[in-house]
C-alpha positions in Angstrom: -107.4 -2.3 -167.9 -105.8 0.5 -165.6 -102.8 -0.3 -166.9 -101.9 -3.9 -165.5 -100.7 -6.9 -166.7 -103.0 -9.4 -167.5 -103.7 -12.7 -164.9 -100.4 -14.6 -164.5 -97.7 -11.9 -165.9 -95.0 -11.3 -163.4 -94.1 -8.0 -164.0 -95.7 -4.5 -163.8 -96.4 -2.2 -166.6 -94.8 1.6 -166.5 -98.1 2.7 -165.5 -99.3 -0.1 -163.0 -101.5 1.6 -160.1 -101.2 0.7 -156.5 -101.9 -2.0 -154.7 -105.4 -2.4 -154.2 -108.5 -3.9 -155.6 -109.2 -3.4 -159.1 -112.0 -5.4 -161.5 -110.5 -9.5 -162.2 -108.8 -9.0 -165.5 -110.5 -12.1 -166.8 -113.4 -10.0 -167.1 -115.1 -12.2 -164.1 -118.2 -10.1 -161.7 -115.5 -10.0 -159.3 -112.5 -8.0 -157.5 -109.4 -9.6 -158.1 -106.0 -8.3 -155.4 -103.5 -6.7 -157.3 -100.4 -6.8 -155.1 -98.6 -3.7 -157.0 -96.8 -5.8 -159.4 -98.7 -9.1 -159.8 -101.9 -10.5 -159.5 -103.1 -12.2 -156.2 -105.1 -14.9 -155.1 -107.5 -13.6 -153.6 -111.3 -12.2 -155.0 -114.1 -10.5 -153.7 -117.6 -10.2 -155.4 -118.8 -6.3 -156.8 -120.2 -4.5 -153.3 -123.4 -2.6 -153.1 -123.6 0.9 -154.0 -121.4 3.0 -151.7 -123.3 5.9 -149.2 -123.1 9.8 -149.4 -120.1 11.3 -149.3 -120.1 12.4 -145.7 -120.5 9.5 -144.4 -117.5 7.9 -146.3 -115.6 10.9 -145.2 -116.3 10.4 -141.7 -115.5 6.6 -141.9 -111.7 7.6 -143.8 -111.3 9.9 -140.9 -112.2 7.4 -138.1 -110.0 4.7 -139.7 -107.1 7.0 -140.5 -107.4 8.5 -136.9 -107.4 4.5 -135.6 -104.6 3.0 -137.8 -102.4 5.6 -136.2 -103.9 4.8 -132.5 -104.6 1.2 -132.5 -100.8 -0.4 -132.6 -99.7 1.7 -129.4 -102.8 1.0 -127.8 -102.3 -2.6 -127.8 -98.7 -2.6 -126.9 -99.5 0.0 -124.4 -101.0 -3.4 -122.2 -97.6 -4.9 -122.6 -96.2 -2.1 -120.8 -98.2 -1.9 -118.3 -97.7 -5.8 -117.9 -94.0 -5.7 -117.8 -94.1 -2.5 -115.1 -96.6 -4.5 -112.7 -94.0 -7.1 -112.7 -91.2 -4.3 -111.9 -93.9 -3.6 -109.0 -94.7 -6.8 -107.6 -92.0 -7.0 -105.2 -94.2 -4.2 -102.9 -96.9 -6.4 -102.8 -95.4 -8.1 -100.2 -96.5 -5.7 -97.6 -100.0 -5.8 -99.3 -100.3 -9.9 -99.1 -99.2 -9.3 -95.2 -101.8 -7.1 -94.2 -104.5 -8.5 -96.5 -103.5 -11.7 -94.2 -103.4 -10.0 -90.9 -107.1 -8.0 -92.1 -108.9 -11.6 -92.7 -107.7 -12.8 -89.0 -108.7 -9.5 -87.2 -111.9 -9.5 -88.8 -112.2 -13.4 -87.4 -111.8 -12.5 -84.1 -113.4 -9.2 -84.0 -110.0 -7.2 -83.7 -109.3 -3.9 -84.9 -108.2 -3.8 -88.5 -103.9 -3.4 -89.1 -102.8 0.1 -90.4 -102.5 0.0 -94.0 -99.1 -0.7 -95.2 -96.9 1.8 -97.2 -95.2 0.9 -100.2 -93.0 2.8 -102.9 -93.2 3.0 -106.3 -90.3 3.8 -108.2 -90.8 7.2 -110.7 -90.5 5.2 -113.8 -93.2 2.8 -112.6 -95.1 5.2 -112.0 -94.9 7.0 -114.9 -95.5 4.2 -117.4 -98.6 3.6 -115.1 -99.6 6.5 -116.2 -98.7 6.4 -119.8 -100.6 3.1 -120.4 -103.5 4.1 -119.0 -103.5 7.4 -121.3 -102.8 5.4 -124.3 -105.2 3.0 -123.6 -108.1 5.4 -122.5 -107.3 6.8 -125.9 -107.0 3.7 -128.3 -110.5 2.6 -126.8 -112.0 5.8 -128.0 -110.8 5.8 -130.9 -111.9 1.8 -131.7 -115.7 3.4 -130.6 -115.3 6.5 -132.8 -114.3 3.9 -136.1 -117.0 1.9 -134.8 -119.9 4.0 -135.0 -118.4 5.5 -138.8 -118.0 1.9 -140.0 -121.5 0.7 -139.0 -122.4 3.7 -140.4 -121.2 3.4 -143.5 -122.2 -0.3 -143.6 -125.6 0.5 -142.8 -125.8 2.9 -145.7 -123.9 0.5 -148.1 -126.7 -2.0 -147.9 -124.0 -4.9 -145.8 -125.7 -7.3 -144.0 -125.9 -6.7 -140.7 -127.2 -8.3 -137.0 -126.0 -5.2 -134.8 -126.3 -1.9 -133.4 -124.2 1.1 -132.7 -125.1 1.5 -129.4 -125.4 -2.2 -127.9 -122.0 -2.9 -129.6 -119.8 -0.1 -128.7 -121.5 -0.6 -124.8 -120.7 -4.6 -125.4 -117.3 -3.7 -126.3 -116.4 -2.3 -122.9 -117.0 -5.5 -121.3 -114.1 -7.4 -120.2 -113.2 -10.6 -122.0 -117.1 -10.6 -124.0 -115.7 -7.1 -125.6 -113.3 -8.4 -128.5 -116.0 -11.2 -129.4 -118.0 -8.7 -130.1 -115.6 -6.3 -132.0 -114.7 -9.5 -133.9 -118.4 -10.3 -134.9 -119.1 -6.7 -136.0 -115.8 -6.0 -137.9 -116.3 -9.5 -139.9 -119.9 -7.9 -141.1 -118.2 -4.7 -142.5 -116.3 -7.1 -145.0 -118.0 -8.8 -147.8 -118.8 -12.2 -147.2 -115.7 -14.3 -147.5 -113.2 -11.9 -147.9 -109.6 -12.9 -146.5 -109.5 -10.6 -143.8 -111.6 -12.1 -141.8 -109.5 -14.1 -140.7 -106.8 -12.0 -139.6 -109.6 -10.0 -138.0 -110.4 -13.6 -136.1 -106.9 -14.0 -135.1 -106.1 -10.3 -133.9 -109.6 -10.2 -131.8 -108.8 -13.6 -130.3 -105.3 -12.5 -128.9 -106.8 -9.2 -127.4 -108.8 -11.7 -125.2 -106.2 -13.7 -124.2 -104.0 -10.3 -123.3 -107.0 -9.4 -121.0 -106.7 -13.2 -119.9 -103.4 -13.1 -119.2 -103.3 -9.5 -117.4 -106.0 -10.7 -114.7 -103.9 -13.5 -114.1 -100.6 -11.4 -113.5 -102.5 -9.4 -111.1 -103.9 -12.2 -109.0 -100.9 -14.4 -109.0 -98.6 -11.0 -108.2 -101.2 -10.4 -105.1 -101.8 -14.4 -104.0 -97.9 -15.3 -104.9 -94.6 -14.5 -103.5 -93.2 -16.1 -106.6 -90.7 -13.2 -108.5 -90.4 -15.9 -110.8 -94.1 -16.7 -111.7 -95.1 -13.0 -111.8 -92.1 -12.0 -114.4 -93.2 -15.5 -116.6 -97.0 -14.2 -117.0 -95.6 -10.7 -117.9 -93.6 -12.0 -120.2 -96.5 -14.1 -121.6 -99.2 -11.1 -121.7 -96.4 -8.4 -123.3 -96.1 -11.3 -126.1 -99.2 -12.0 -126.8 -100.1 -8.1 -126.7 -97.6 -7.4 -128.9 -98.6 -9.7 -131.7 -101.9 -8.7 -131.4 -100.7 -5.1 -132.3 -98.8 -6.9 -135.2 -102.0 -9.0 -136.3 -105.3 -6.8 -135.6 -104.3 -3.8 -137.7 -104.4 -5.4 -140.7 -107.8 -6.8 -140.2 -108.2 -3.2 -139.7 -106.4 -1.9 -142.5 -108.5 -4.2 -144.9 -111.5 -2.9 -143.9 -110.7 0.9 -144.6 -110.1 -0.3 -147.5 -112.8 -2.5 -148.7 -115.0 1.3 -147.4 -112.6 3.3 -149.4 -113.1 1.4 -153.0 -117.2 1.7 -152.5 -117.3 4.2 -155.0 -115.1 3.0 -157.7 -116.7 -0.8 -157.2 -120.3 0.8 -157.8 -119.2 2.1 -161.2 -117.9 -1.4 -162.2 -120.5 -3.5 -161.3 -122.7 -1.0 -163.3 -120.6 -1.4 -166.6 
């Protein structure tokens, strides 16, 4: 079948396909992984009948446009966490006059002029370059996340949730990748392996936005060097595995879409 080796041989035939998922060998109603030069573990029921071909187009765009984005727009966070901590040390002048604002306003003073600080040109520019990347990996998360529920939709997947409510849910801090978890896990068949991984990846994009408000507060309430560089260190970690970890969730689900087609014609043999 396809040219592979059957369940438990070690070694690839001359003409063994890619990896991918391909109908269980055993001749089981199931998907069955083959890792390009053994079979895997894991299975999968036969999906649904696959939509139109537009939409399938539009959802191999999205993802292909995304898998591209979505690594540097999580690292991008790391960064930006890394150059705040570069920056704290004009805070200082910030913390004073945020101090010396409070006790004018007490006693009905006239506020303090506003403090100048300076930001060196590196700083600034990776400022800018975060925020860029950033702006762009979150529309490119809402573009795939319209084609996916698309494509889902028309599949037949089962699914609780809107276009609308969950790209707007997205955007809210902390709730956001909750949601993006809960919606990515319905464009898998139930109990496929990714899930996990997509449980995982969401999960550390909420503790990078965690750990980012905490940087900023304890860089604006501390004069600790020391406290502000451990949380950046923290955040750019836990940022940077989540660039490691979420894309694979990702990955998994282009292509579970991708193989629609070819899993309709199996499960009708």
């Amino acid at each position: 079948m396809l040219g592979i080796a059957g369940v438990g041989d070690d070694a690839a035939t001359p003409t063994a396909p890619p990896a991918g998922w391909y109908p269980d060998p055993a001749g089981l109603p199931q998907w069955r992984r083959w890792e390009g030069a053994t079979w895997g573990a894991a299975t999968m029921p036969f999906g649904p009948p696959p939509p139109d071909g537009w939409v399938l187009a539009q959802d191999r765009a999205s993802s292909r446009f995304l898998h591209v984005v979505a690594p540097w727009g999580l690292v991008a966070p790391a960064f930006g966490a890394v150059a705040y901590a570069a920056d704290s040390s004009t805070f200082g002048p910030i913390r004073r006059w945020l101090h010396a604002a409070m006790r004018a306003v007490q006693h009905n003073r006239p506020l303090p002029p506003m403090p100048t600080t300076r930001t060196a040109t590196a700083i600034t520019y990776t400022y800018t370059a975060v925020w860029l990347v950033t702006i762009v990996g979150v529309g490119a998360w809402l573009r795939y996340t319209l084609a996916a529920m698309r494509t889902v939709a028309a599949a037949g997947y089962p699914s609780r949730r809107r276009a609308v409510w969950t790209c707007l849910g997205f955007l809210v801090p902390f709730v956001g990748p909750f949601i993006a978890w809960g919606a990515s896990r319905e464009w898998l068949p139930t109990g496929h392996e990714a899930t996990r991984v997509l449980g995982v990846g969401w999960t550390l994009v909420a503790v990078g936005e965690l750990t980012g408000v905490a940087l900023w507060i304890t860089a604006l309430a501390s004069s600790s060097a020391a406290a502000t560089w451990a949380l950046a260190v923290v955040s750019a970690i836990v940022w940077v595995a989540a660039a490691v970890e979420l894309p694979r969730g990702l990955e998994a689900i282009a292509e579970d879409h991708a193989s629609l087609g070819v899993r309709r014609a199996a499960a009708a043999s």
